[in-house]
Backbone as a chain_set.jsonl record, in Angstrom:
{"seq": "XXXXXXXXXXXXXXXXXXXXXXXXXXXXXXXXXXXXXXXXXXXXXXXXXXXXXXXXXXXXXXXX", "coords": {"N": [[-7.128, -6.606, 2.781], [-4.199, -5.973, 0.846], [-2.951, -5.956, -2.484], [0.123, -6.346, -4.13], [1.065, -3.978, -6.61], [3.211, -4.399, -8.272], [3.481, -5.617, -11.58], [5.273, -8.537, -11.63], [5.16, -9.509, -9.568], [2.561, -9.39, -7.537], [1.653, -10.179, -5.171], [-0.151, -10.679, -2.469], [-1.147, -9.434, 0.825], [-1.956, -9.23, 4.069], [-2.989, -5.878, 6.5], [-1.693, -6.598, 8.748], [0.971, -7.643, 7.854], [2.612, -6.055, 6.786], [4.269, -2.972, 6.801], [3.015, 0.455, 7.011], [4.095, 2.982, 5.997], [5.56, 6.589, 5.608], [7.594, 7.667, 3.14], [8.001, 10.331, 2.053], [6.731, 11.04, -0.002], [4.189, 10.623, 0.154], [1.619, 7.899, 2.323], [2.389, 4.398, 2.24], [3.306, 1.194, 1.728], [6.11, -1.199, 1.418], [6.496, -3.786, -0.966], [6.495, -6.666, 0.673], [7.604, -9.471, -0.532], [8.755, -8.163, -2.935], [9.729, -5.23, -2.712], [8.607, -3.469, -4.014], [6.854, -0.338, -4.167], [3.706, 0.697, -2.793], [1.158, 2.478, -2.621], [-0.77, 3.902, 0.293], [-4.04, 4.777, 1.248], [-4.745, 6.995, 4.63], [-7.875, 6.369, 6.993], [-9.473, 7.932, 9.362], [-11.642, 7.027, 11.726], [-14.601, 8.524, 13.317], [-14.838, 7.013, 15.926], [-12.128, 6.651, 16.707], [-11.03, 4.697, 15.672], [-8.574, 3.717, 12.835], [-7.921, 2.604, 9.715], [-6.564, 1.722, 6.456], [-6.828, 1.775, 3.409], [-5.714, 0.324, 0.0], [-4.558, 2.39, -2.368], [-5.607, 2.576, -5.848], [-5.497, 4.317, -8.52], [-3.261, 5.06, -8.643], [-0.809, 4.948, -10.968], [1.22, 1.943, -11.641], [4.876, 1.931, -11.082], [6.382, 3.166, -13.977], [4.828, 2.699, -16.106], [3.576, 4.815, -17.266]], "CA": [[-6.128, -7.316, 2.01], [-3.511, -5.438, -0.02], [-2.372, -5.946, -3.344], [1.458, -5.858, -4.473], [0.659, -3.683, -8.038], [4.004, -5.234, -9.154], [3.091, -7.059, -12.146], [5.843, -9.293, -11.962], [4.526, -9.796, -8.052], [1.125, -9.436, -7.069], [1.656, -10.62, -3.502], [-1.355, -10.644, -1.561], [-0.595, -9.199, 2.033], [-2.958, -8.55, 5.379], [-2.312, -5.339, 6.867], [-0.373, -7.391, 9.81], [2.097, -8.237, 7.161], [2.957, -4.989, 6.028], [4.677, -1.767, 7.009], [2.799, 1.761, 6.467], [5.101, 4.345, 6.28], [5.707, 7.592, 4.776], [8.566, 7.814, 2.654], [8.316, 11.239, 1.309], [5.508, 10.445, -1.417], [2.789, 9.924, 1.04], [1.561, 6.82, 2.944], [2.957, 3.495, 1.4], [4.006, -0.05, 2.137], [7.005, -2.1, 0.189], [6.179, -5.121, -0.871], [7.823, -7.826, 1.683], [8.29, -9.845, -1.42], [9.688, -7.505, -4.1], [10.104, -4.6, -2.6], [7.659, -2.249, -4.405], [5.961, 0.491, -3.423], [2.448, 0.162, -3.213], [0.153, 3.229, -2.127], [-2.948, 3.644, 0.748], [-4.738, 6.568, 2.145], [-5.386, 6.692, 5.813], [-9.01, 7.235, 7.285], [-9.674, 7.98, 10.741], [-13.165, 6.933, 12.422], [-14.864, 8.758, 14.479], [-14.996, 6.086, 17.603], [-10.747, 6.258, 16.698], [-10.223, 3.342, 15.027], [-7.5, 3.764, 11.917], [-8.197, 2.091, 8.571], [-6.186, 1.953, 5.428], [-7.315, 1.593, 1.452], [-4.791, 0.569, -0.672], [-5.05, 3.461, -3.551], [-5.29, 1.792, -7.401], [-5.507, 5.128, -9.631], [-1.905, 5.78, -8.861], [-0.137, 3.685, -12.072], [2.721, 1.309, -10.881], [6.159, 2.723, -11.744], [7.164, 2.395, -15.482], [3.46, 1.94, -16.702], [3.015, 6.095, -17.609]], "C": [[-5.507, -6.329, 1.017], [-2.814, -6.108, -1.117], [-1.176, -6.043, -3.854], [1.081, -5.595, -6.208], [1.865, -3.618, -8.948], [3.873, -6.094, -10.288], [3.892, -8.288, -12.079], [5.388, -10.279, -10.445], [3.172, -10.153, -8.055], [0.812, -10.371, -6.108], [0.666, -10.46, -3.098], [-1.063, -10.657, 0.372], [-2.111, -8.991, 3.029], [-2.24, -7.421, 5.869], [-1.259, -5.586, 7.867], [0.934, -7.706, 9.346], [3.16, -7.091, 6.403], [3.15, -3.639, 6.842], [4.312, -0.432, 6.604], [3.635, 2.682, 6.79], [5.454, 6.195, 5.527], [7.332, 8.192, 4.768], [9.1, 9.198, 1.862], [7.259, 11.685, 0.228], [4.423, 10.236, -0.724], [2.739, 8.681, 1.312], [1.674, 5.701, 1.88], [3.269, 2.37, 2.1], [4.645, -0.691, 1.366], [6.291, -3.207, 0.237], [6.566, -6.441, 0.263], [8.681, -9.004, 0.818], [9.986, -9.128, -2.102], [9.982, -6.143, -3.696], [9.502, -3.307, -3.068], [6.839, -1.37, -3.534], [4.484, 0.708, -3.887], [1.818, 1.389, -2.023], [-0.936, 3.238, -1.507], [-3.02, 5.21, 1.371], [-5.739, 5.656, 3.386], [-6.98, 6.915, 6.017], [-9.068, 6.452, 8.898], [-11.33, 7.666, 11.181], [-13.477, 7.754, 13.449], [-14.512, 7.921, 16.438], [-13.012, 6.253, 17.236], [-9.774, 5.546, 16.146], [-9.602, 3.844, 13.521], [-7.768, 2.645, 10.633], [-7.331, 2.272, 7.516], [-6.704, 1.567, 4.244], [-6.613, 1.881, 0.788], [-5.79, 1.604, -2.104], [-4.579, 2.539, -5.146], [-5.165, 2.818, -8.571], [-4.443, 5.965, -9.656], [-0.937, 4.721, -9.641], [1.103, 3.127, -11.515], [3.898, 2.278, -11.618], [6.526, 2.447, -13.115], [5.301, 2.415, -16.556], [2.555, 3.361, -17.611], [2.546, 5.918, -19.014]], "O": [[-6.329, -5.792, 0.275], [-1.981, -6.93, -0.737], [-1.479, -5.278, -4.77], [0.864, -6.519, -6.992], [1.848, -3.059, -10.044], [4.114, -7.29, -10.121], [3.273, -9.275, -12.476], [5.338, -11.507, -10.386], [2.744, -11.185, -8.571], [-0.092, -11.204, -6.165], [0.335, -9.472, -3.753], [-0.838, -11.669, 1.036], [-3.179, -8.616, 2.545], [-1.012, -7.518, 5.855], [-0.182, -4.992, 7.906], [1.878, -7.986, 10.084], [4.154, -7.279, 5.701], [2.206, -3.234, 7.521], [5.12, 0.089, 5.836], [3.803, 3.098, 7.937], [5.267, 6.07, 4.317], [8.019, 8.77, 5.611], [10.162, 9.294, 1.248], [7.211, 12.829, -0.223], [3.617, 9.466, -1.244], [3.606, 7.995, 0.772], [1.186, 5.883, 0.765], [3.552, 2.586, 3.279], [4.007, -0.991, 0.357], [5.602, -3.604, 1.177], [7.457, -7.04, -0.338], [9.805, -9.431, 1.081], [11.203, -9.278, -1.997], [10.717, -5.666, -4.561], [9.832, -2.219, -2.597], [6.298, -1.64, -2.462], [4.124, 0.86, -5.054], [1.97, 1.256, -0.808], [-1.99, 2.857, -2.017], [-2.36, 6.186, 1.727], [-6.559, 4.74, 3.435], [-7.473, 7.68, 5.188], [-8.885, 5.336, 9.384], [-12.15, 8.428, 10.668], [-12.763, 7.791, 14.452], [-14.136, 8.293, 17.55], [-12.578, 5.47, 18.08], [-8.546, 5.555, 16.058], [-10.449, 4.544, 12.966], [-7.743, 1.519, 11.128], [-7.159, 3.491, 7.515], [-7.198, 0.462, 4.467], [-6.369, 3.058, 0.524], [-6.937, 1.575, -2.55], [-3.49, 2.025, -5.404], [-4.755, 2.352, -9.634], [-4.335, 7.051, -10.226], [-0.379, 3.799, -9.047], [1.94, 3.843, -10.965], [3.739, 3.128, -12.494], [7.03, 1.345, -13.333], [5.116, 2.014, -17.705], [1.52, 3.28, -18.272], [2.007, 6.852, -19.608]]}, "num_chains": 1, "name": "protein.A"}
């Protein structure tokens, strides 16, 4: 389950609901709401299988 670390948001998404992409900034998904960008880091499994973990110790935008 991912997060939207929008405060004005805080959408609650499944990865099914959400777009990983890399925009330049490393791996990311907008909100589908609001549009924010909201940070994960990939990890690969051995057996293949693909995992994401949204990242929390990167501060939303505006919040420095």
């Amino acid at each position: 389950m991912f997060t939207c670390r929008n405060q004005s948001c805080g959408a609650e998404w499944e990865l099914s609901d959400v777009v990983i992409k890399n925009e330049g900034q490393g791996l990311l998904f907008r909100c589908p709401m609001c549009g924010a960008r909201n940070y994960v880091a990939r990890t690969d499994a051995d057996d293949g299988t693909v995992t994401y973990e949204q990242i929390t110790d990167i501060p939303p935008r505006g919040t420095r």
